[in-house]
C-alpha positions in Angstrom: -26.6 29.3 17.3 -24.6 32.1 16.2 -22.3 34.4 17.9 -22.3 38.5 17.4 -19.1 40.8 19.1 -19.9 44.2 18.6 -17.8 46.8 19.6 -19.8 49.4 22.2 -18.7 52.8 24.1 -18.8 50.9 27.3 -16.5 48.1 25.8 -17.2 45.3 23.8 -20.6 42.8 23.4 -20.7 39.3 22.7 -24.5 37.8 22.5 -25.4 34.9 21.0 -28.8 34.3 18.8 -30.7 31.4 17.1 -33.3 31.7 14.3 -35.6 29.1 12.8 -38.0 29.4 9.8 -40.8 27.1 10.5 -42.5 26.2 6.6 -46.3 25.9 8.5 -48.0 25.8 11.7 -47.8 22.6 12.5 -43.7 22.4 12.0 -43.8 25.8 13.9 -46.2 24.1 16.9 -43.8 21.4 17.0 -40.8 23.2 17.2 -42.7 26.1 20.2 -43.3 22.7 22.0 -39.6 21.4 21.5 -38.2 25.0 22.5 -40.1 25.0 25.9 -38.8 22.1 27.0 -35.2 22.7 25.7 -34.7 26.6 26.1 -33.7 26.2 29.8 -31.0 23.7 28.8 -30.1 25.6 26.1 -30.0 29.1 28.1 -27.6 27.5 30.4 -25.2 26.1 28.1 -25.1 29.7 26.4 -24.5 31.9 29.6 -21.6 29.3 30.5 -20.0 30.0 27.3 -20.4 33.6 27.1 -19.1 33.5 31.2 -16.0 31.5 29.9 -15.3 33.7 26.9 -15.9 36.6 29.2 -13.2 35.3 32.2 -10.8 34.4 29.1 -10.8 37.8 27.6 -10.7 39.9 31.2 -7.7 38.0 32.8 -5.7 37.5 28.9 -3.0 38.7 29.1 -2.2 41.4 26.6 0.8 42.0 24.3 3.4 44.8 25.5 
């Protein structure tokens, strides 16, 4: 999982991604049928970081 900040007109972005290169089918049907049952888990645990990193940053306080 990585994590991208990029700087917008509206404010700033932070999203996260994950990439995987699967070397055949079969590795890549294995890894669809890990995914689905994991992704739900794994959205969750990402949106609870990015809403922790998101309250952090809005109630900071910031240097005078």
């Amino acid at each position: 999982m990585a994590f991208r900040l990029e700087s917008t007109p509206k404010g700033n972005l932070l999203s996260t991604e994950t990439r995987i290169h699967a070397m055949d089918p079969e590795t890549m049907r294995a890894f669809t049928a890990y995914w689905f049952v994991i992704r739900p888990f794994s959205d969750a645990i990402r949106r609870e970081v990015l809403r922790v990193v998101a309250h952090r940053a809005e109630t900071a306080q910031r240097p005078h």
